[in-house]
Biopython code that builds the backbone (N, CA, C, O; Angstrom):
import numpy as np
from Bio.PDB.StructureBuilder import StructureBuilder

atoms = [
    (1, "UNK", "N", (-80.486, 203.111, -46.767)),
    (1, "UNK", "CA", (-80.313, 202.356, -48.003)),
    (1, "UNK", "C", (-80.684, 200.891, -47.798)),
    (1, "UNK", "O", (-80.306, 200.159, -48.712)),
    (2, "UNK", "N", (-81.235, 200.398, -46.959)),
    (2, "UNK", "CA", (-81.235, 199.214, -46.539)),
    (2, "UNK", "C", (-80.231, 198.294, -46.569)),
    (2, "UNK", "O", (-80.460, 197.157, -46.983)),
    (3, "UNK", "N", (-78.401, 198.851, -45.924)),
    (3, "UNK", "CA", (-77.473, 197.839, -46.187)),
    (3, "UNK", "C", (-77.514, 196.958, -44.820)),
    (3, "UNK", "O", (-77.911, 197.441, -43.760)),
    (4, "UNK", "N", (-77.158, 195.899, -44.925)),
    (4, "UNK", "CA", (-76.825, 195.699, -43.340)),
    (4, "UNK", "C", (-75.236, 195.206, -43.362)),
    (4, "UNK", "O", (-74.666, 194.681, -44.318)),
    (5, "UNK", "N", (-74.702, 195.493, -42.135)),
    (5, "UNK", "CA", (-73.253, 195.152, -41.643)),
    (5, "UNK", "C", (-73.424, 193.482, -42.231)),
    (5, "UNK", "O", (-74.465, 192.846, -42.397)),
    (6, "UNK", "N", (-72.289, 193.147, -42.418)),
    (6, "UNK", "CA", (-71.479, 191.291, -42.373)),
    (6, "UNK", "C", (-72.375, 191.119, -43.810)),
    (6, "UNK", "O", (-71.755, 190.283, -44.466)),
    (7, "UNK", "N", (-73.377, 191.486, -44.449)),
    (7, "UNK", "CA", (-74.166, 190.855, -45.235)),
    (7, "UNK", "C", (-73.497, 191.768, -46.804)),
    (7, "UNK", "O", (-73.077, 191.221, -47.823)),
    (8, "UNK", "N", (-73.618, 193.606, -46.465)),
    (8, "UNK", "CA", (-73.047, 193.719, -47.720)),
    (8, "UNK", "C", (-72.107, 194.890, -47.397)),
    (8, "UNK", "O", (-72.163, 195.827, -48.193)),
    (9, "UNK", "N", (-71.133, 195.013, -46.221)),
    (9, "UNK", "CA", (-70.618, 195.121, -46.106)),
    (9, "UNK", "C", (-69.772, 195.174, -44.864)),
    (9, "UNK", "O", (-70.412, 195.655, -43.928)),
    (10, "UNK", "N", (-68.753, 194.894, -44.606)),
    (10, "UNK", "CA", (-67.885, 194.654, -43.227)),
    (10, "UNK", "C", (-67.514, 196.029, -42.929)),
    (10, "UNK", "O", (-67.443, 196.892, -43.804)),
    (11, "UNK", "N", (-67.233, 196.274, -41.476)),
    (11, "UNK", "CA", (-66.888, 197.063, -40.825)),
    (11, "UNK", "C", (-65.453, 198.060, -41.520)),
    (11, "UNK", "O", (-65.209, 199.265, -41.572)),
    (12, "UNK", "N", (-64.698, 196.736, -42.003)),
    (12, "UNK", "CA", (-63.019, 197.308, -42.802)),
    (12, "UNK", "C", (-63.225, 198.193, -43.794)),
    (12, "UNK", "O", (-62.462, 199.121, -44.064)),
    (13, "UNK", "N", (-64.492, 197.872, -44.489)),
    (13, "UNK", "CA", (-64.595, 198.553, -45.590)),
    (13, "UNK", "C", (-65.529, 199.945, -45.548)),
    (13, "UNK", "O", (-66.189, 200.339, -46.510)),
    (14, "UNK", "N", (-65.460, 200.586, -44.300)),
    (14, "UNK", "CA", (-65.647, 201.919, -44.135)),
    (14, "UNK", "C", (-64.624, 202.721, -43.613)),
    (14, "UNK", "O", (-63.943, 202.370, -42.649)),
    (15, "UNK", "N", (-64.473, 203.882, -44.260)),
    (15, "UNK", "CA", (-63.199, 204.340, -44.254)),
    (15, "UNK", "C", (-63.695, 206.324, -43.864)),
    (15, "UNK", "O", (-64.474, 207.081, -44.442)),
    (16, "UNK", "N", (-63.245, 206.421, -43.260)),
    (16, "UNK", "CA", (-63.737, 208.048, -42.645)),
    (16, "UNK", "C", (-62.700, 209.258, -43.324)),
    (16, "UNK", "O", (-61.522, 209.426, -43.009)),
    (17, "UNK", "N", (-63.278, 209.844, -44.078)),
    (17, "UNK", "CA", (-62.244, 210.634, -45.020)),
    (17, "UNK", "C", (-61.860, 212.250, -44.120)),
    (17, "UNK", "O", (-60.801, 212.877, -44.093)),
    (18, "UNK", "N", (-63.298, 212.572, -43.404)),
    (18, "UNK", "CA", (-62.734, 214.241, -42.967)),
    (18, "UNK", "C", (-63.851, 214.265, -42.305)),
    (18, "UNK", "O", (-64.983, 213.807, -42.458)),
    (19, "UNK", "N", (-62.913, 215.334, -41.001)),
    (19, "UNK", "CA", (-64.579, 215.477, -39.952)),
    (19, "UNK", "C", (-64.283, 217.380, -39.614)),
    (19, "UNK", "O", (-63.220, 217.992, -39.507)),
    (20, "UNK", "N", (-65.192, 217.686, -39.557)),
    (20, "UNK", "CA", (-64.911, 218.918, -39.560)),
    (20, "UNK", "C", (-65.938, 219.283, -38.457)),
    (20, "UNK", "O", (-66.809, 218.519, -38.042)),
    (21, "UNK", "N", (-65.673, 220.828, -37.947)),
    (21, "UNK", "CA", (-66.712, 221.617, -36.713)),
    (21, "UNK", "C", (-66.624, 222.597, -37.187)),
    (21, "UNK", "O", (-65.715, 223.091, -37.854)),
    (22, "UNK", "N", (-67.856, 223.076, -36.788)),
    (22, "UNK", "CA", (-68.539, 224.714, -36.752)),
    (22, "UNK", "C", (-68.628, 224.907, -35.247)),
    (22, "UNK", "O", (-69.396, 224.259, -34.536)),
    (23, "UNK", "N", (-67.453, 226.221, -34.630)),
    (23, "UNK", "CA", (-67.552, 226.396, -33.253)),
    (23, "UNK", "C", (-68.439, 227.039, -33.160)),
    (23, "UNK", "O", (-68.926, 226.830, -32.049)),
    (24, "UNK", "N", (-69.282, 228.126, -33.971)),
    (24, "UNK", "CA", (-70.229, 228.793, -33.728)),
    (24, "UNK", "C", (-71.829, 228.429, -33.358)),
    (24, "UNK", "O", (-72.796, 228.798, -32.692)),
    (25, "UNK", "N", (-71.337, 227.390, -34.336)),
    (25, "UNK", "CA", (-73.388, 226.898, -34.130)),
    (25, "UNK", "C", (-73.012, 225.660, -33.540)),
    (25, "UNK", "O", (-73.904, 224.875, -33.219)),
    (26, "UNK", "N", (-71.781, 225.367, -33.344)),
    (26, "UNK", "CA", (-71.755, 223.828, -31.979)),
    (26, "UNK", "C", (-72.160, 222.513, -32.862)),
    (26, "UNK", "O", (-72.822, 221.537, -32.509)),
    (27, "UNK", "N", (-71.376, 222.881, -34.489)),
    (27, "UNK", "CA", (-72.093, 221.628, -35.481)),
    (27, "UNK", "C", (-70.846, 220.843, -36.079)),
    (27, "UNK", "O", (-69.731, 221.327, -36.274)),
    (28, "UNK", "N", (-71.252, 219.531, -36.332)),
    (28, "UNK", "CA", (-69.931, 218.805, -36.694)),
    (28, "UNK", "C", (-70.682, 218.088, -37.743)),
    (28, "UNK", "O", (-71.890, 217.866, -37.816)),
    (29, "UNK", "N", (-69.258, 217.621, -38.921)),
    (29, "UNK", "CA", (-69.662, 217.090, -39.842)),
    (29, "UNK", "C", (-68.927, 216.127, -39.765)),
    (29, "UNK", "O", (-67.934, 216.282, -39.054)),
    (30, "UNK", "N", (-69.142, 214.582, -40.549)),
    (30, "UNK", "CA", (-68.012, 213.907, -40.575)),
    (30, "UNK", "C", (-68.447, 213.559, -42.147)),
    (30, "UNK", "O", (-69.575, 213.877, -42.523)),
    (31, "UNK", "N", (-67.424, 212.827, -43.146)),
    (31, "UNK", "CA", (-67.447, 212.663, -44.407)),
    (31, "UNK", "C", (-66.564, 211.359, -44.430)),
    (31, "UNK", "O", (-65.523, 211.176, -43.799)),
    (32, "UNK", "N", (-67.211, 210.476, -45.308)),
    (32, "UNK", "CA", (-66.193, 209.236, -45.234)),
    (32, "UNK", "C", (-66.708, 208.137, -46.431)),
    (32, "UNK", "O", (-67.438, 208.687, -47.255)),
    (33, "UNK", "N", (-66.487, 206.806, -46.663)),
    (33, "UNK", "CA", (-66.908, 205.971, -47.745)),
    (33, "UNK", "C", (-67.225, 204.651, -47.304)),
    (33, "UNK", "O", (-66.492, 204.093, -46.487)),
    (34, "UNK", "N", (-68.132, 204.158, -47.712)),
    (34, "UNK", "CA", (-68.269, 202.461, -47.885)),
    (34, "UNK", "C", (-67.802, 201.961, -49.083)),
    (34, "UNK", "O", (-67.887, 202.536, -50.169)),
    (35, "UNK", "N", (-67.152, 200.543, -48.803)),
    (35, "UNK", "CA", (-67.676, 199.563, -50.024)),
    (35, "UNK", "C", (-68.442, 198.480, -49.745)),
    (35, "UNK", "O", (-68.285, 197.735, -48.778)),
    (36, "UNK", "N", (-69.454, 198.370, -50.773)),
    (36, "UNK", "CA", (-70.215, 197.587, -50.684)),
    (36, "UNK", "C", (-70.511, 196.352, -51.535)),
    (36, "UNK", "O", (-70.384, 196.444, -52.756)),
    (37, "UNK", "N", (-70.786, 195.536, -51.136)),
    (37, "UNK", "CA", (-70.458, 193.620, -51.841)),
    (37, "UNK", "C", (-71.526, 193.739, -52.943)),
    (37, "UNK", "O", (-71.253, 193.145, -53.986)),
    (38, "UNK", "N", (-72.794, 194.458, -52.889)),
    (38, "UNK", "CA", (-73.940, 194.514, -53.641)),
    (38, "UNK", "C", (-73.366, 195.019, -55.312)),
    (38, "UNK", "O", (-72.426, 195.746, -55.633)),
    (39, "UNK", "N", (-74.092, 194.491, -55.905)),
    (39, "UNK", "CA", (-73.835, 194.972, -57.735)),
    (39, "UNK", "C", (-75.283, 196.326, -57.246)),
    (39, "UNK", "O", (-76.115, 196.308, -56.339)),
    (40, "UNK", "N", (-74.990, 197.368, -58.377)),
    (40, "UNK", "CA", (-75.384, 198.821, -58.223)),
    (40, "UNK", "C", (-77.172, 198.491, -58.839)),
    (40, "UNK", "O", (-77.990, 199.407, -58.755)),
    (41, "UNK", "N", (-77.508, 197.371, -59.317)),
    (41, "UNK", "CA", (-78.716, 196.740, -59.746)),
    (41, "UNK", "C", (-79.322, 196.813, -58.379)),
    (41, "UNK", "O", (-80.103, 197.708, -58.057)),
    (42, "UNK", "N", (-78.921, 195.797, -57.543)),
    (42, "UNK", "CA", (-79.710, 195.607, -56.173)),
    (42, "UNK", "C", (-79.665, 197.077, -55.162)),
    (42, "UNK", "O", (-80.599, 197.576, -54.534)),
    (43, "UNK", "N", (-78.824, 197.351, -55.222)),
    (43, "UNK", "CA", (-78.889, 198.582, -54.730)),
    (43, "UNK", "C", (-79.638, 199.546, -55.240)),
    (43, "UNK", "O", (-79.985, 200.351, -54.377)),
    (44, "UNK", "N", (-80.142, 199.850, -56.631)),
    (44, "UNK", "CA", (-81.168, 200.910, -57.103)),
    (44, "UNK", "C", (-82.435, 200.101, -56.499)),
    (44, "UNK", "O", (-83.234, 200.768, -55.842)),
    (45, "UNK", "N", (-82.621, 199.067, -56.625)),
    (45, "UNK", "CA", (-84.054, 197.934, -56.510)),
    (45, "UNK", "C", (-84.548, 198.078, -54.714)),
    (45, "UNK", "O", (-85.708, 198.148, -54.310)),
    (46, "UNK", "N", (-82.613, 198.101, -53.412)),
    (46, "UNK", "CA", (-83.308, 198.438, -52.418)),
    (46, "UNK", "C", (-83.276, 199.489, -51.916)),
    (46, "UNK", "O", (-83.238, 199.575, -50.689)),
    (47, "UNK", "N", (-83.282, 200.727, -52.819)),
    (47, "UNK", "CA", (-83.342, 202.243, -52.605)),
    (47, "UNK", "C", (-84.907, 202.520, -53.244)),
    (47, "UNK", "O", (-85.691, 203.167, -52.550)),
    (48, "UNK", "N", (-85.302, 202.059, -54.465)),
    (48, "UNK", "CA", (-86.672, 201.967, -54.618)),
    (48, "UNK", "C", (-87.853, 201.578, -54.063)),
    (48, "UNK", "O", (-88.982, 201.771, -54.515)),
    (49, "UNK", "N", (-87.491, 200.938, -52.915)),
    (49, "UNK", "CA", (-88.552, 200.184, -52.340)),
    (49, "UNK", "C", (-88.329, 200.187, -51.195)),
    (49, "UNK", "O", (-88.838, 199.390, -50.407)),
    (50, "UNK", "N", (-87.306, 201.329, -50.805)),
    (50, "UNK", "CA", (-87.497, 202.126, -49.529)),
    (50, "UNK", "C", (-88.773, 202.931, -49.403)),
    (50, "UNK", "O", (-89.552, 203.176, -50.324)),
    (51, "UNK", "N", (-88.895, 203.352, -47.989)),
    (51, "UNK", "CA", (-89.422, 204.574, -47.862)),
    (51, "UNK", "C", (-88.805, 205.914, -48.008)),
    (51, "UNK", "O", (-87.575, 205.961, -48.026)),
    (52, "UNK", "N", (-89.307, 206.719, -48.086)),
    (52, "UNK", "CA", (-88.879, 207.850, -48.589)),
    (52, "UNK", "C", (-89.260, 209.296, -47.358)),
    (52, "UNK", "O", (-90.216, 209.423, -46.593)),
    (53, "UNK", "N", (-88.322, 210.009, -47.552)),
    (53, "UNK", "CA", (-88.524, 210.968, -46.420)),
    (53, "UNK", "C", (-88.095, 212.521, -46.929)),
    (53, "UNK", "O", (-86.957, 212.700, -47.362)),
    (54, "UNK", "N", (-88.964, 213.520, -46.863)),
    (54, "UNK", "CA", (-88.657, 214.619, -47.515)),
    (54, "UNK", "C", (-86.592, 215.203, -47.389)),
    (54, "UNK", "O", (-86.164, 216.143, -48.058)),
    (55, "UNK", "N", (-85.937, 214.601, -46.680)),
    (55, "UNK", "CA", (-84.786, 214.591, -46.751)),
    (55, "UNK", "C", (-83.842, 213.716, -47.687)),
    (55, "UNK", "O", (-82.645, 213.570, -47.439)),
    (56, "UNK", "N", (-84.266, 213.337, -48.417)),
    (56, "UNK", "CA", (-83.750, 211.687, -49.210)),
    (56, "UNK", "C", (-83.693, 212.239, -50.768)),
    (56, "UNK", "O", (-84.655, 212.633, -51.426)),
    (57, "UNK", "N", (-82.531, 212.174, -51.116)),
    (57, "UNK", "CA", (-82.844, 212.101, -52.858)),
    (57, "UNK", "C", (-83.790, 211.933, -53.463)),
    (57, "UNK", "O", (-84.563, 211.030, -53.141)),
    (58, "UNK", "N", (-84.014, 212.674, -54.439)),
    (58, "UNK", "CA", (-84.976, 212.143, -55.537)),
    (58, "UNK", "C", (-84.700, 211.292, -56.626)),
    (58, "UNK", "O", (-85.514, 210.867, -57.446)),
    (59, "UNK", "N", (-83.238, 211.033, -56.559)),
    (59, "UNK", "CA", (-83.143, 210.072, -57.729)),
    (59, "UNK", "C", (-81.602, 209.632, -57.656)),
    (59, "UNK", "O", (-80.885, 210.463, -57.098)),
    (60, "UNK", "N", (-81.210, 208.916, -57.943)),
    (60, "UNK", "CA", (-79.508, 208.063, -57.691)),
    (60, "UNK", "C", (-79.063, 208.288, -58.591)),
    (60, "UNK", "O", (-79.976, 208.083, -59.390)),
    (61, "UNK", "N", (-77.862, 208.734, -59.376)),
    (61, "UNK", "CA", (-76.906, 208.555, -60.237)),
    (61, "UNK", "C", (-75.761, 207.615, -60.165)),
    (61, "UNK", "O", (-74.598, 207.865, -59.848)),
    (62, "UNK", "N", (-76.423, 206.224, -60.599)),
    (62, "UNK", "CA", (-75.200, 205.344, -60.724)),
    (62, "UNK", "C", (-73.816, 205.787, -61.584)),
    (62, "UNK", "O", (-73.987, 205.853, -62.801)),
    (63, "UNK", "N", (-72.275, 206.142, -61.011)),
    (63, "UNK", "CA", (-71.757, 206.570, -61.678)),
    (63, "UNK", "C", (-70.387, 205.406, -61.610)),
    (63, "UNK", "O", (-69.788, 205.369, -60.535)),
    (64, "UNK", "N", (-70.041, 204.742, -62.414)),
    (64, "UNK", "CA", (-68.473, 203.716, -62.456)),
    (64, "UNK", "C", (-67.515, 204.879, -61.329)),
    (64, "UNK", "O", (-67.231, 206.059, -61.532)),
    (65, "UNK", "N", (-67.206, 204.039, -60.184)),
    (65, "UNK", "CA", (-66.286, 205.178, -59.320)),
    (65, "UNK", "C", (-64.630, 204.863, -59.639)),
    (65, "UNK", "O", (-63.824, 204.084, -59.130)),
    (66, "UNK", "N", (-64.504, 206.245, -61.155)),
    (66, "UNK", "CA", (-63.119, 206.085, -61.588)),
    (66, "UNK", "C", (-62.791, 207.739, -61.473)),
    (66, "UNK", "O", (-63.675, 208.593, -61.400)),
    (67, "UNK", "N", (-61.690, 207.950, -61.472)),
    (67, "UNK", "CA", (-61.410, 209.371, -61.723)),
    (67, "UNK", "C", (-61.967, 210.482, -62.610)),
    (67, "UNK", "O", (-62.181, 211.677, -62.403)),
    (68, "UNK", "N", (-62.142, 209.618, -63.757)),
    (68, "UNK", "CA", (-62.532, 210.254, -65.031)),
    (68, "UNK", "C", (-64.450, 210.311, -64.713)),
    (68, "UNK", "O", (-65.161, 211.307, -64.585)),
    (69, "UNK", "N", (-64.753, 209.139, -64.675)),
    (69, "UNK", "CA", (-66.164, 208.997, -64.419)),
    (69, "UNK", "C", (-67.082, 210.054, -63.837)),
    (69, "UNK", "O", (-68.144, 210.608, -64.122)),
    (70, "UNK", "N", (-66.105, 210.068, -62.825)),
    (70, "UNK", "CA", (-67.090, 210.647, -61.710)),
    (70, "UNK", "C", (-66.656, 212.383, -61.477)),
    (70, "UNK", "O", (-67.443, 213.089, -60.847)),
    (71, "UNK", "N", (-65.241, 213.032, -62.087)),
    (71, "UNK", "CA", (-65.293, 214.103, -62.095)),
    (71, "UNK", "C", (-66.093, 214.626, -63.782)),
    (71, "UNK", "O", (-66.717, 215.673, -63.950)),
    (72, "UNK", "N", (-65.938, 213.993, -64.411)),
    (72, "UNK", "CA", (-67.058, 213.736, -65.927)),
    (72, "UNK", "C", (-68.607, 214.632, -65.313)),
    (72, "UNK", "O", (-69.141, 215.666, -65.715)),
    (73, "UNK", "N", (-68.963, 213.679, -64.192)),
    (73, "UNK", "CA", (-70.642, 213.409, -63.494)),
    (73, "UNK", "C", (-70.543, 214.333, -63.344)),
    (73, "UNK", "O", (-71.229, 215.050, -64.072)),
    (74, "UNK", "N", (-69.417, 215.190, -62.058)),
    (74, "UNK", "CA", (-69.584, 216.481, -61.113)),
    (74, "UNK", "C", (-69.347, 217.564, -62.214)),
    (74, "UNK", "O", (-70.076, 218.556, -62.173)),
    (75, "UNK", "N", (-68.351, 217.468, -63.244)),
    (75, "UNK", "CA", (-68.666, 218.879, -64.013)),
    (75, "UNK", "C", (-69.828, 219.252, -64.643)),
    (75, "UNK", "O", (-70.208, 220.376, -64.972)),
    (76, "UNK", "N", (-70.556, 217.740, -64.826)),
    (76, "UNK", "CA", (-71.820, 217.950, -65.988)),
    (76, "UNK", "C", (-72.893, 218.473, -65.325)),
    (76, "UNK", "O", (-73.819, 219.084, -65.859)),
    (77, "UNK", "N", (-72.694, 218.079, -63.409)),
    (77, "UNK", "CA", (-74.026, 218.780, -62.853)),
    (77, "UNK", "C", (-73.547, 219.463, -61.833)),
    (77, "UNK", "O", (-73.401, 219.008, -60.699)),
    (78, "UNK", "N", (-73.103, 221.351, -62.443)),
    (78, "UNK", "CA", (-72.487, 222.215, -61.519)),
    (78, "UNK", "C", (-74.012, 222.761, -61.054)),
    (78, "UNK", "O", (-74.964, 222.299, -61.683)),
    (79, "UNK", "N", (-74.193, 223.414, -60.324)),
    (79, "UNK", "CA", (-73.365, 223.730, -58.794)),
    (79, "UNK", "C", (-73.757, 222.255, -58.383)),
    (79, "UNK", "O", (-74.817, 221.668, -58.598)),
    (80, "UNK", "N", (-72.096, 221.610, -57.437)),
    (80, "UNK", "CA", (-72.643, 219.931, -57.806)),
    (80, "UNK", "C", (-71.901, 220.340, -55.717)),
    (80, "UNK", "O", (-70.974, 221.063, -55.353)),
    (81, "UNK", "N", (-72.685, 219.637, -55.062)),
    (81, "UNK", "CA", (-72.711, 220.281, -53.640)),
    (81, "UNK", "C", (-71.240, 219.211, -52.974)),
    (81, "UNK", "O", (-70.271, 219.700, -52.392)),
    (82, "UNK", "N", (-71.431, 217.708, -53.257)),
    (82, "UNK", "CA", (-71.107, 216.781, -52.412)),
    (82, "UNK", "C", (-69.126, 216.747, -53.271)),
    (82, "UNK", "O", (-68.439, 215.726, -53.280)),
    (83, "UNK", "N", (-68.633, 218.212, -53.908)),
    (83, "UNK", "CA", (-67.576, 218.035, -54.557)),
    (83, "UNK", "C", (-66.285, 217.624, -53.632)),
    (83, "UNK", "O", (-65.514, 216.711, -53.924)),
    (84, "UNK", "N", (-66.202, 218.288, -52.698)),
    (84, "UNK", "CA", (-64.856, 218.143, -52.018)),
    (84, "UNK", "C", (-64.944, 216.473, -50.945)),
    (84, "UNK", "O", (-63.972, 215.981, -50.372)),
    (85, "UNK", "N", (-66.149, 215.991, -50.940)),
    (85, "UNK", "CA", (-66.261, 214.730, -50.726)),
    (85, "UNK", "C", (-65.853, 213.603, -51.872)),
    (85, "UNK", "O", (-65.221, 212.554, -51.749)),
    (86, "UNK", "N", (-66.298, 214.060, -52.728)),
    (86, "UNK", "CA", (-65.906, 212.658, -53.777)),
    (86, "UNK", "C", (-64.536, 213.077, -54.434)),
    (86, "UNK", "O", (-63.879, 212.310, -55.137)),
    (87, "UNK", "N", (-64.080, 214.691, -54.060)),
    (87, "UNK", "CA", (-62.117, 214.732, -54.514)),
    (87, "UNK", "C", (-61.754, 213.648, -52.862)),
    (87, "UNK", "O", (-61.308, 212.506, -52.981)),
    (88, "UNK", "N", (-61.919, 214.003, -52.060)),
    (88, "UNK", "CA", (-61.470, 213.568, -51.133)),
    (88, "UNK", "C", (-61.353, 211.511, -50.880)),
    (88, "UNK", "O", (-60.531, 210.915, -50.184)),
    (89, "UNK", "N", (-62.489, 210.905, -51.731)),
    (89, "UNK", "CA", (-62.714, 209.488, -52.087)),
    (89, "UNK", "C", (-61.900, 208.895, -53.425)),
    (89, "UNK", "O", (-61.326, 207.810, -53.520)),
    (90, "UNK", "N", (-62.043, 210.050, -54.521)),
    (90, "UNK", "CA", (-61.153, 209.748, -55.410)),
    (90, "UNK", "C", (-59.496, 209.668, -55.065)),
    (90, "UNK", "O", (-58.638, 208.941, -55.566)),
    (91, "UNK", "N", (-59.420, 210.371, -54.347)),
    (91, "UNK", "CA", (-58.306, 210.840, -53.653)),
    (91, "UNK", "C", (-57.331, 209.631, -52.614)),
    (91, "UNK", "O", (-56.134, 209.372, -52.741)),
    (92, "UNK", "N", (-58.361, 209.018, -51.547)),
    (92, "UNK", "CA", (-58.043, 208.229, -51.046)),
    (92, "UNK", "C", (-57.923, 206.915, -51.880)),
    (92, "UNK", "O", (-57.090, 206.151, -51.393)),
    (93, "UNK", "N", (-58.455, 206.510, -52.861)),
    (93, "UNK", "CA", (-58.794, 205.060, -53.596)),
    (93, "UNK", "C", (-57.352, 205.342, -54.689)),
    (93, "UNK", "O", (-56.470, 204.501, -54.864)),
    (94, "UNK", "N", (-57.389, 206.654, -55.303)),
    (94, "UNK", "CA", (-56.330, 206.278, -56.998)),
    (94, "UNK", "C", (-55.284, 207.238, -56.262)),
    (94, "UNK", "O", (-54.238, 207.160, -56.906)),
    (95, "UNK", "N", (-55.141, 208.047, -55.260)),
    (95, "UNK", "CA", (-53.837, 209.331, -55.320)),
    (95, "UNK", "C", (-54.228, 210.459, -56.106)),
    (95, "UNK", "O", (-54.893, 210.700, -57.113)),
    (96, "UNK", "N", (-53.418, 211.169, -55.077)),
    (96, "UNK", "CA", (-53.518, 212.767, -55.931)),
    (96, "UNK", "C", (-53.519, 212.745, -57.890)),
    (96, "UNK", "O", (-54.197, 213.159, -58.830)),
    (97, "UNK", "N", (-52.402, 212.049, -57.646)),
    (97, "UNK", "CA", (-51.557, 212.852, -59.537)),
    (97, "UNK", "C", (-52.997, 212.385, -60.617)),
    (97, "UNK", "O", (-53.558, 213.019, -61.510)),
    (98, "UNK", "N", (-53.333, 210.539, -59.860)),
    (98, "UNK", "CA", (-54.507, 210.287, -60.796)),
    (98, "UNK", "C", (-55.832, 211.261, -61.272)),
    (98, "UNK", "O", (-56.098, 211.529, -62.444)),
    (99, "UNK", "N", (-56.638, 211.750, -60.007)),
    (99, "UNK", "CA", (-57.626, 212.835, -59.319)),
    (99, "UNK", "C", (-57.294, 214.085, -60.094)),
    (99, "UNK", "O", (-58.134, 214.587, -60.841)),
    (100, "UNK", "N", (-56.110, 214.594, -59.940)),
    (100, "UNK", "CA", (-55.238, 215.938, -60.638)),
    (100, "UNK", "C", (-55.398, 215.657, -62.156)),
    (100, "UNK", "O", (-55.766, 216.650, -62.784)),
    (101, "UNK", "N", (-55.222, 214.624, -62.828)),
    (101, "UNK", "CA", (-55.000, 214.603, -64.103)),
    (101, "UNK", "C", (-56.132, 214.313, -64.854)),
    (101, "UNK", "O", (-56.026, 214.535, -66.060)),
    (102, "UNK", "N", (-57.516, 213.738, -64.322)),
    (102, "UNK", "CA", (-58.694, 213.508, -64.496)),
    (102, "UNK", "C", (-59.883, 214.958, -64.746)),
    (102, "UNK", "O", (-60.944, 215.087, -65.357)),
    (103, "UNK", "N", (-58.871, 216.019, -63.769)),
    (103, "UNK", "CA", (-59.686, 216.922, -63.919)),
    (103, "UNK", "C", (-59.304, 218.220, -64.484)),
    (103, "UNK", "O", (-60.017, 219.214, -64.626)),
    (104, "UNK", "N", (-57.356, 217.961, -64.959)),
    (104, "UNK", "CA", (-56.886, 218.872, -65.813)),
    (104, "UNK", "C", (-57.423, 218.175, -67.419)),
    (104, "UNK", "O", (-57.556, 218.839, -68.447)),
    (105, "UNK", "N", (-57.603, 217.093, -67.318)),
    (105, "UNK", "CA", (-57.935, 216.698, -68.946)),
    (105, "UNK", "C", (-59.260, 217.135, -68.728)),
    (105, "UNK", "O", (-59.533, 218.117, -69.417)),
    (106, "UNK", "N", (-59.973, 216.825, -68.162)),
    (106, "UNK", "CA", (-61.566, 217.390, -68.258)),
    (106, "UNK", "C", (-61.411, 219.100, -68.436)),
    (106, "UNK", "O", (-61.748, 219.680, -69.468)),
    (107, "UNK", "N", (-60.997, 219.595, -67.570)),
    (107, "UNK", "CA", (-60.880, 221.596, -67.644)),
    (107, "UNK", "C", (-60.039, 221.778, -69.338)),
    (107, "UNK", "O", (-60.587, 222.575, -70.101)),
    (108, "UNK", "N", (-58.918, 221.134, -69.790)),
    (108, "UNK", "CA", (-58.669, 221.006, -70.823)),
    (108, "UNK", "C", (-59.954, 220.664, -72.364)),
    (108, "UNK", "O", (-60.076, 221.168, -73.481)),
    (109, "UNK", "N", (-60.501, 219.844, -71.797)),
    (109, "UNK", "CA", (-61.424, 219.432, -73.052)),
    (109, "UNK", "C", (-62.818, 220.952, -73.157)),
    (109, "UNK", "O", (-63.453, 221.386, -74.119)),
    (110, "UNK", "N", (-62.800, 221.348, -71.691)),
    (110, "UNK", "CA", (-63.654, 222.129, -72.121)),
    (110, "UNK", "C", (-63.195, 223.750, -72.283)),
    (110, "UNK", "O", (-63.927, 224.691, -72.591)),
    (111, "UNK", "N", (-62.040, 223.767, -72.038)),
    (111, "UNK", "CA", (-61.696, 225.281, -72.494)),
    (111, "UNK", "C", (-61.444, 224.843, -74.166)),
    (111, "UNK", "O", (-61.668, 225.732, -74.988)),
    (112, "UNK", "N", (-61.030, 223.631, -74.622)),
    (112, "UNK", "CA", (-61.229, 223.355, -76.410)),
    (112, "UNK", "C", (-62.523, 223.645, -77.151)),
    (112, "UNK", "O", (-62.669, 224.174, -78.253)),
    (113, "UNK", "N", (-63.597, 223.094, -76.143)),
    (113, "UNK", "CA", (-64.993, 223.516, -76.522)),
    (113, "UNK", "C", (-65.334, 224.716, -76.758)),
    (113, "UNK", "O", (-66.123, 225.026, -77.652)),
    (114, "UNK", "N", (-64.459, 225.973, -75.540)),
    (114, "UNK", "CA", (-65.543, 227.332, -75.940)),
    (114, "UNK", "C", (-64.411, 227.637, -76.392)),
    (114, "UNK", "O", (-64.476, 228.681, -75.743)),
    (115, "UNK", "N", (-63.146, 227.739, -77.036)),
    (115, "UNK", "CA", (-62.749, 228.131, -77.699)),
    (115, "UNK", "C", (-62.441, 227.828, -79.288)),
    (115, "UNK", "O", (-61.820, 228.647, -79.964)),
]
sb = StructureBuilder()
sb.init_structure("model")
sb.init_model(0)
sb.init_chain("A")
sb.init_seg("    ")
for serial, (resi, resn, name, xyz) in enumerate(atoms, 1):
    if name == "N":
        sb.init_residue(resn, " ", resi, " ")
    sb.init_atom(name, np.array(xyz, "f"), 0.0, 1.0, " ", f" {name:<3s}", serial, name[0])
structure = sb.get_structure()
């Protein structure tokens, strides 16, 4: 993403949410968050004018990181892969009950819809 440490963001403000292993294939994952000092403007501007590598997104979804917001984002684009990472960020930033109630009003609004 082109961030660099001390400039747009400090060391404090990475936070490691879950690390997990696969004993079989000898593979580890780790999952965790930044914050970053940058407004989400400069950040689309130095993701654009990166290079690009057949592993890299095709496109960013700036989303406001609130409870509502961002489980809003993940229902609207199911099968949505990176889910138990951003419960796990929502999770750490607002608490369970907030996270819980963001996504019983969302499952609520749409069982109103098909019914």
């Amino acid at each position: 993403m082109g961030l660099y440490e001390s400039v747009d963001f400090s060391v404090a403000d990475i936070t490691f949410l879950g690390f997990g292993v696969d004993t079989r294939y000898a593979l580890r994952g780790l999952t965790g968050m930044v914050k970053i000092k940058r407004s989400i403007e400069k950040l689309l501007l130095l993701w654009d004018n990166g290079v690009r590598d057949k592993f890299e997104n095709q496109k960013l979804f700036p989303v406001p990181f609130t409870p509502k917001d961002v489980v809003s984002f993940a229902y609207a684009h199911q099968p949505f892969a990176p889910g138990p990472t951003l419960y796990h960020a929502l999770v750490h930033e607002f608490g369970r009950s907030m996270v819980e109630e963001a996504i019983d009003q969302l499952s609520l609004s749409f069982a109103d819809q098909e019914g």
